[in-house]
PQR file with spaces between the fields and no chain letter, atoms N, CA, C, O and H, PARSE charges and radii, in Angstrom:
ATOM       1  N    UNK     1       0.836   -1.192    0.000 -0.4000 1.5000
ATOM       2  CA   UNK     1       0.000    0.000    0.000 -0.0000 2.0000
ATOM       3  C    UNK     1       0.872    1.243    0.000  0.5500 1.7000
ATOM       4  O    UNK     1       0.610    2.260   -0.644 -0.5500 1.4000
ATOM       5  N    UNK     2       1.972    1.065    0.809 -0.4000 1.5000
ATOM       6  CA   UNK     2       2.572    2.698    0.689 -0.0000 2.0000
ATOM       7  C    UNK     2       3.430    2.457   -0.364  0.5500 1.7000
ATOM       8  O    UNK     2       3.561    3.534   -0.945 -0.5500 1.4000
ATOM       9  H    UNK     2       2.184    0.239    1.332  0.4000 1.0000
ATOM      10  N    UNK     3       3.834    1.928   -0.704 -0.4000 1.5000
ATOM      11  CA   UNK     3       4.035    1.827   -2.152 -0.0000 2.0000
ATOM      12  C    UNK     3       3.981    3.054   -3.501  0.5500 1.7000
ATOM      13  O    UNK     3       4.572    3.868   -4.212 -0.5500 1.4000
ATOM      14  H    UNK     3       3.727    1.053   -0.232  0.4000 1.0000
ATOM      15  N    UNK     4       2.262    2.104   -2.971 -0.4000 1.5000
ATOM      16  CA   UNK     4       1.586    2.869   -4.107 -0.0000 2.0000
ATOM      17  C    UNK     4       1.153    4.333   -4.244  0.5500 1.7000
ATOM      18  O    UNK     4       1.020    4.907   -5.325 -0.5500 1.4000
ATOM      19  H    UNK     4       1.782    1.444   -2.394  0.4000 1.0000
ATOM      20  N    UNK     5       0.945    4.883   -3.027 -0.4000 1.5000
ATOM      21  CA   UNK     5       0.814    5.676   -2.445 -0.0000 2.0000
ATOM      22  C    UNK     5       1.354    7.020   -3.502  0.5500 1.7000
ATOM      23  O    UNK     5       0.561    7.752   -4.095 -0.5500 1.4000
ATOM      24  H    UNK     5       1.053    4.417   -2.149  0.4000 1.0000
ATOM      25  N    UNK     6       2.940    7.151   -3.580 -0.4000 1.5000
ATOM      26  CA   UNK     6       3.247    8.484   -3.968 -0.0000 2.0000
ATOM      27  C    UNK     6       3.153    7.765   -5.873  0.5500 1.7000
ATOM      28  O    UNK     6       3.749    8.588   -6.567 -0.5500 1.4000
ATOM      29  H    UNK     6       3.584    6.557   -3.097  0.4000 1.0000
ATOM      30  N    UNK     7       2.817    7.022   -6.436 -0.4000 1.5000
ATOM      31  CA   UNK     7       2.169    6.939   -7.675 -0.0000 2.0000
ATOM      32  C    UNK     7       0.751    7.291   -7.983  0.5500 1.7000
ATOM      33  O    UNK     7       0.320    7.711   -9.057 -0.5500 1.4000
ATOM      34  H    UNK     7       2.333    6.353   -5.872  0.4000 1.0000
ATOM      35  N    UNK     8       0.006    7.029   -6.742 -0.4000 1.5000
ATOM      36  CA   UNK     8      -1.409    7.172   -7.266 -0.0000 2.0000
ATOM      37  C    UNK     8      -1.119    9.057   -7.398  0.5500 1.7000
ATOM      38  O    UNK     8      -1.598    9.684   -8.343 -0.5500 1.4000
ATOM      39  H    UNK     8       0.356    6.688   -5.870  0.4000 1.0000
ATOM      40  N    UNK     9      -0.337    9.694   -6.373 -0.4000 1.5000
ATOM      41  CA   UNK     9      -0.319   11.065   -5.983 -0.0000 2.0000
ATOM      42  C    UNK     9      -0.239   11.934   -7.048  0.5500 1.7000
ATOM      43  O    UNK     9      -0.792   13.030   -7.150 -0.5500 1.4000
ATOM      44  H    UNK     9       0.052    9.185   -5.605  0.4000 1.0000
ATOM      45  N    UNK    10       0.893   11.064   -8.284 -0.4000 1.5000
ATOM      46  CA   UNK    10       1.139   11.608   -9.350 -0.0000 2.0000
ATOM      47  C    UNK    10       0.135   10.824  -10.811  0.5500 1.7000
ATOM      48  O    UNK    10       0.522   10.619  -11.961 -0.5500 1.4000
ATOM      49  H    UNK    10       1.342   10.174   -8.201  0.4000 1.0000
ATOM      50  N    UNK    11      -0.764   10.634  -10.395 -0.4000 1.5000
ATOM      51  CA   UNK    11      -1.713   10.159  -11.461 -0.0000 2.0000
ATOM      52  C    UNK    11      -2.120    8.681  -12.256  0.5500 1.7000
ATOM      53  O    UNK    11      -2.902    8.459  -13.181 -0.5500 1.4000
ATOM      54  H    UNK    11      -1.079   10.801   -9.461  0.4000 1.0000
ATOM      55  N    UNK    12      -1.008    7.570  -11.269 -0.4000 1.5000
ATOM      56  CA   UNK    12      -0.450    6.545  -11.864 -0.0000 2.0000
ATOM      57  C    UNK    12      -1.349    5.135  -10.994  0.5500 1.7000
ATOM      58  O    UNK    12      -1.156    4.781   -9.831 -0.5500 1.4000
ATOM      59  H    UNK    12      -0.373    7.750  -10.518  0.4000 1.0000
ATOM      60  N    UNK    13      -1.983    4.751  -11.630 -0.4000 1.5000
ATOM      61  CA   UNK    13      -2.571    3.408  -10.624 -0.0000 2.0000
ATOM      62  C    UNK    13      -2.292    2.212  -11.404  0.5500 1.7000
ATOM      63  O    UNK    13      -2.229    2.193  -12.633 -0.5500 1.4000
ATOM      64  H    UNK    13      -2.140    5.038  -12.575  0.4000 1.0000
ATOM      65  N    UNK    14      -2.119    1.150  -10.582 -0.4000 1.5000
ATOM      66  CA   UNK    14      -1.687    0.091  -11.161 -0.0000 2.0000
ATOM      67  C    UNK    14      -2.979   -1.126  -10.348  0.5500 1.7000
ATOM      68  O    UNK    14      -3.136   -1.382   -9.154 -0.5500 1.4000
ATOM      69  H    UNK    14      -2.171    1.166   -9.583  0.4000 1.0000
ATOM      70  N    UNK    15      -3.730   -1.665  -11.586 -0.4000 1.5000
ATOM      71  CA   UNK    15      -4.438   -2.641  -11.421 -0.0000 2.0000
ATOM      72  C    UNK    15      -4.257   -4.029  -11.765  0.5500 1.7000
ATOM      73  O    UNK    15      -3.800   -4.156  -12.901 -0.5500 1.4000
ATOM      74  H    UNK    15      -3.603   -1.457  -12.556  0.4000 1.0000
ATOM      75  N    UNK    16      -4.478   -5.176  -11.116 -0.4000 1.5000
ATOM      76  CA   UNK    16      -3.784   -6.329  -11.001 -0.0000 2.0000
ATOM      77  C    UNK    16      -4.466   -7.085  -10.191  0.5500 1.7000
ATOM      78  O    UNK    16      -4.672   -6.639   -9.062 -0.5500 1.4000
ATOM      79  H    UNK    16      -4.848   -5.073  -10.193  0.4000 1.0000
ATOM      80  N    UNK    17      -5.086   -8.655  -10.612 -0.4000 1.5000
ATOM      81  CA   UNK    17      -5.200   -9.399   -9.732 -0.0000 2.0000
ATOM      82  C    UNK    17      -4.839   -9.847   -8.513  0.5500 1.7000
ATOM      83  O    UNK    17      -5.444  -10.562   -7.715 -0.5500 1.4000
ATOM      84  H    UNK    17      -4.919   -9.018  -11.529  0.4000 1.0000
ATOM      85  N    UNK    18      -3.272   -9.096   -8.448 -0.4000 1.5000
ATOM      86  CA   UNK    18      -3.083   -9.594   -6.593 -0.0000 2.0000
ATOM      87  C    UNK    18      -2.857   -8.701   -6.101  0.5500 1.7000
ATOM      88  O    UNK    18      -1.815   -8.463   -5.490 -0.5500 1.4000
ATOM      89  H    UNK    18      -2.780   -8.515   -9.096  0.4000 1.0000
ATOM      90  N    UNK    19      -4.200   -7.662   -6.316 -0.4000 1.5000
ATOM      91  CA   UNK    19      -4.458   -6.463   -5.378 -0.0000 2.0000
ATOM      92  C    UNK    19      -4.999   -7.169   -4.406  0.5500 1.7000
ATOM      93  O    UNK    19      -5.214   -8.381   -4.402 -0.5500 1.4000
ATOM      94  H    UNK    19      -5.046   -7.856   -6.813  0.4000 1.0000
ATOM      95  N    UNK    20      -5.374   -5.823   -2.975 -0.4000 1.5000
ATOM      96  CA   UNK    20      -6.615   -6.334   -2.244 -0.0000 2.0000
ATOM      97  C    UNK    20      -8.226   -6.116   -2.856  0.5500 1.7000
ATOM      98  O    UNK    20      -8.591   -5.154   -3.532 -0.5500 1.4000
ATOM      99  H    UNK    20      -5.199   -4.839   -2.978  0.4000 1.0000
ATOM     100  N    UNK    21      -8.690   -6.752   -2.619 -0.4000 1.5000
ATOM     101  CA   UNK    21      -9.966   -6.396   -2.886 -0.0000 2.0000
ATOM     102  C    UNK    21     -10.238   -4.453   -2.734  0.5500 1.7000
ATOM     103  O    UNK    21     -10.619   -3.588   -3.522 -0.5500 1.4000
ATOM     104  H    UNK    21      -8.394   -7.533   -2.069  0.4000 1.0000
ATOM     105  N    UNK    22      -9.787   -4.458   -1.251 -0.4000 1.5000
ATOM     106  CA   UNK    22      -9.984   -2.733   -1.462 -0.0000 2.0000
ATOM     107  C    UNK    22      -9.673   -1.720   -2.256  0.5500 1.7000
ATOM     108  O    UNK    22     -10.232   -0.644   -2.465 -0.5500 1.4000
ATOM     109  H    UNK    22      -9.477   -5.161   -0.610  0.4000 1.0000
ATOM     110  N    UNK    23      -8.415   -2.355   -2.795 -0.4000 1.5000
ATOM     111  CA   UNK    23      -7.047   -1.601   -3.279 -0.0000 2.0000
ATOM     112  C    UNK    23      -8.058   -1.729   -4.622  0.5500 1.7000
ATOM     113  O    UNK    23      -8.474   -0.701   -5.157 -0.5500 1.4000
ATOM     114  H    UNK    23      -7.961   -3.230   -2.625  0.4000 1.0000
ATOM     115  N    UNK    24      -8.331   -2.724   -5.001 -0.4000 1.5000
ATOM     116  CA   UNK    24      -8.699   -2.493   -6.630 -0.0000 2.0000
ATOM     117  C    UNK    24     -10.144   -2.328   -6.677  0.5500 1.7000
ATOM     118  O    UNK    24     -10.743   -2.926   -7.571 -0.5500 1.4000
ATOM     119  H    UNK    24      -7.993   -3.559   -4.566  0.4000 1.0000
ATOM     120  N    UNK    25     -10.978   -1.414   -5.629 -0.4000 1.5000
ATOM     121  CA   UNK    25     -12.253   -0.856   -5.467 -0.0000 2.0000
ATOM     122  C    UNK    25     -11.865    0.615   -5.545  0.5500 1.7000
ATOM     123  O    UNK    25     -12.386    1.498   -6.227 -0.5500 1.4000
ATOM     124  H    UNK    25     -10.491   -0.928   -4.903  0.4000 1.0000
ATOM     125  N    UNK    26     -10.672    0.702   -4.562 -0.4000 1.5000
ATOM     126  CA   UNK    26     -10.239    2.038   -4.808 -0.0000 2.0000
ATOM     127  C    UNK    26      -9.545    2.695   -5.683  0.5500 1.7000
ATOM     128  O    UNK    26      -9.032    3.805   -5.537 -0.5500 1.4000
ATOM     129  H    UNK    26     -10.249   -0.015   -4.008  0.4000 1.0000
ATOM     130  N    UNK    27      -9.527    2.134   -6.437 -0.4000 1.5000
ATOM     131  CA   UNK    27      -8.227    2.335   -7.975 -0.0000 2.0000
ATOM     132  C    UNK    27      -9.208    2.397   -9.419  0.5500 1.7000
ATOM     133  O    UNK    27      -9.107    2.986  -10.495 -0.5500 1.4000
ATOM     134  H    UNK    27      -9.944    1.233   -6.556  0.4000 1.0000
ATOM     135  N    UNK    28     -10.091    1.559   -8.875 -0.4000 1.5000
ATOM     136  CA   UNK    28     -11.232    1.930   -9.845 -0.0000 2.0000
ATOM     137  C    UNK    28     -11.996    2.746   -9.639  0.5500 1.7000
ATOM     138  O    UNK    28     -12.553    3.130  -10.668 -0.5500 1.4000
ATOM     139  H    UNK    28     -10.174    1.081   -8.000  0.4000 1.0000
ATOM     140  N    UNK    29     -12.422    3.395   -8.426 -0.4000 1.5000
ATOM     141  CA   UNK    29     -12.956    4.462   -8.140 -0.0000 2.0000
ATOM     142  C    UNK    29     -12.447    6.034   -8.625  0.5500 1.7000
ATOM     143  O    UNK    29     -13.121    7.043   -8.833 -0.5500 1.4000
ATOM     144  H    UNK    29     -11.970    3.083   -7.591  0.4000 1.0000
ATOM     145  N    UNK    30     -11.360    5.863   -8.692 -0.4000 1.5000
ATOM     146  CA   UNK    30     -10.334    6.743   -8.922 -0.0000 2.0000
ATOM     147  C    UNK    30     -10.470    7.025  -10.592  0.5500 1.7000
ATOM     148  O    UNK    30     -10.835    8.011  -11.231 -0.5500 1.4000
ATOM     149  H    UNK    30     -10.813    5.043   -8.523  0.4000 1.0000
ATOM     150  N    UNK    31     -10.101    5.973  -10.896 -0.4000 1.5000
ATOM     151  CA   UNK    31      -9.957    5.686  -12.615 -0.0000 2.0000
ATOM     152  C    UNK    31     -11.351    6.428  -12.760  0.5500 1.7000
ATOM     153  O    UNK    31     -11.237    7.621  -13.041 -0.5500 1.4000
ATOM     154  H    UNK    31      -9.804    5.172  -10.377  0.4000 1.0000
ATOM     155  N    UNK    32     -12.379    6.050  -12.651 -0.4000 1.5000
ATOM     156  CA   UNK    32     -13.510    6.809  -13.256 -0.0000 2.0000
ATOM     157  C    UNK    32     -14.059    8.061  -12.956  0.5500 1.7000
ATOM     158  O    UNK    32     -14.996    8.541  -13.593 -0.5500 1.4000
ATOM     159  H    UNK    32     -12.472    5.081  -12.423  0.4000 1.0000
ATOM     160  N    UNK    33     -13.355    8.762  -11.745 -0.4000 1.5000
ATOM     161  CA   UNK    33     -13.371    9.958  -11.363 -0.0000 2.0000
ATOM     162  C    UNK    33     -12.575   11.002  -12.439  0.5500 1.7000
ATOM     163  O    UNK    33     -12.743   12.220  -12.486 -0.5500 1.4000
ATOM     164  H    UNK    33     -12.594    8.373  -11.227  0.4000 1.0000
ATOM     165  N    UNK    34     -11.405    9.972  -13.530 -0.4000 1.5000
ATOM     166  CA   UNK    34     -10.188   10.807  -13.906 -0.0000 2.0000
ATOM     167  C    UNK    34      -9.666   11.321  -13.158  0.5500 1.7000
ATOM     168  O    UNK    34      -9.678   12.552  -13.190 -0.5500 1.4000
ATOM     169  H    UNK    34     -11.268    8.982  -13.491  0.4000 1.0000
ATOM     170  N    UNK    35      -8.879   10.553  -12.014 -0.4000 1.5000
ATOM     171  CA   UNK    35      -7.691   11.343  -10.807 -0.0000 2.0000
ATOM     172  C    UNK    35      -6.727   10.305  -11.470  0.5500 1.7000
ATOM     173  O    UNK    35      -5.581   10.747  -11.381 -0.5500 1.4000
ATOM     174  H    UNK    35      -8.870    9.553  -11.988  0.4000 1.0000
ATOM     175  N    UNK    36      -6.754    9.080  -12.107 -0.4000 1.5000
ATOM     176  CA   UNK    36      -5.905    8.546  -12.527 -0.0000 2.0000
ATOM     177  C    UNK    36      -5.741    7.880  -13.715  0.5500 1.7000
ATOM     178  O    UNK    36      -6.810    7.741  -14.310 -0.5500 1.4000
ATOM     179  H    UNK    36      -7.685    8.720  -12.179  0.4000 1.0000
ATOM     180  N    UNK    37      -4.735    7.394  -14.304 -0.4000 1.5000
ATOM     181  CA   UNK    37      -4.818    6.592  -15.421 -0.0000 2.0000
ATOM     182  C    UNK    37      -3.905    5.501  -15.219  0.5500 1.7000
ATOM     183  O    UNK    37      -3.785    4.629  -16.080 -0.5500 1.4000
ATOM     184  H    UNK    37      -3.866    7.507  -13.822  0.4000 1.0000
C-alpha cells in the first residue's frame, strides 16, 4: 500500500489481480473519477 501511495499522488494506478480487494475498489474508483490513469 505505501508503495503505491506516492504513484497514485502523481496520477499513476496500477491494477492487477493480486491487489486487495480494497485496493482495486479504490483504484477503480479513482480511474472513473479521472484522478488517474
Amino acid at each position: 500500500v505505501s508503495n503505491m501511495l506516492p504513484l497514485l499522488k502523481r496520477g499513476i494506478g496500477v491494477h492487477h489481480s493480486g491487489l486487495l480487494p480494497i485496493l482495486k475498489e479504490v483504484i477503480e474508483i479513482l480511474f472513473q473519477e479521472g484522478l488517474i490513469k
